[in-house]
N, C-alpha and C positions, 0 to 999 in steps of 0.2 A: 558195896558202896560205889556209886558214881562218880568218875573224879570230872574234874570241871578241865575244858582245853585249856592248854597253857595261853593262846594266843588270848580268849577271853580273861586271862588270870592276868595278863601283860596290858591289854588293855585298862580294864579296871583300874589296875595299878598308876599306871601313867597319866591316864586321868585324876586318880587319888593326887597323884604327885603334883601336878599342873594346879590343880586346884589350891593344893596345900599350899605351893609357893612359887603360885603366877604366873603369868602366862604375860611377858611386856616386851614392846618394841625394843626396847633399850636396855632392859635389868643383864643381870650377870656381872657385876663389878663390885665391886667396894662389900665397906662393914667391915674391915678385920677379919681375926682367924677365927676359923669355925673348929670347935672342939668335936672330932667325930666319934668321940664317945659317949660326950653329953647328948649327942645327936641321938645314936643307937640309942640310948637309953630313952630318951623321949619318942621314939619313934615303937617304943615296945609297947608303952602305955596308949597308941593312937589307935583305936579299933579297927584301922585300916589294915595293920602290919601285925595286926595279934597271931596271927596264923603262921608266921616267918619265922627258920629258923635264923641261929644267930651270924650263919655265913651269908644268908640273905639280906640280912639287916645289915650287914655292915656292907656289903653293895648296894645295897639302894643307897644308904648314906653316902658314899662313895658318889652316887650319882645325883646326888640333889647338892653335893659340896662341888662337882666337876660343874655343873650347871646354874646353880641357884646363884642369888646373891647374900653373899656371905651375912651382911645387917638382917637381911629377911629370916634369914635359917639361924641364925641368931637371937629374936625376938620369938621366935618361935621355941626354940632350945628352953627360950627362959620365963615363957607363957606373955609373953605379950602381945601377939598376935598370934593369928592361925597360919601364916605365912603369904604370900600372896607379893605379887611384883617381880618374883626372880628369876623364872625363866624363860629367856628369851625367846621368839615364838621362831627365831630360823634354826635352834635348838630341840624343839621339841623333839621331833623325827629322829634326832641319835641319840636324844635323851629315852625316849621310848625302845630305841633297839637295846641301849644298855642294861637299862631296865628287863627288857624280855631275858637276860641271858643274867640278871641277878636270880629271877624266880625259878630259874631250869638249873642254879644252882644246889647239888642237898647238902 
């Protein structure tokens, strides 16, 4: 079997992520506390993350709770939107390294 490079598996991801919950001048703030294991657990069900195991998943949540904003990853938690608004775009760049080194986690 052919494994796929981690750097294309980080990309994808980060992308996945950005998408999910935004890419904004200004987001990262507000919305209250984010439950990170209603997170993980939503985040099992997204066909994005079905492949991750559960140390993975709980670092990427990790990094969309360091990043995102809380209302967005929230409404998302609880199916009211896809996410979108939360993270800031002078963020992405170390949101994307964290990321790289959730997926090189087994």
């Amino acid at each position: 079997m052919r494994s796929i490079p981690a750097g294309r598996v980080v990309a994808g991801l980060a992308a996945a992520v950005i998408v999910t919950f935004g890419a904004s001048a200004c987001g990262g703030s507000g919305g209250g506390h984010v439950d990170k294991a209603k997170l993980v657990s939503k985040l099992k069900t997204d066909q994005t993350y079905k492949s991750m195991n559960s140390t993975q998943l709980s670092c990427v949540a990790d990094v969309i709770v360091k990043y995102g904003n809380a209302g967005d990853i929230n409404d998302y938690v609880n199916g009211k939107a896809n996410g979108g608004g939360g993270i800031k775009k002078s963020d992405e760049k170390k949101a994307t390294k964290d990321l790289e080194s959730c997926v090189l986690k087994k």
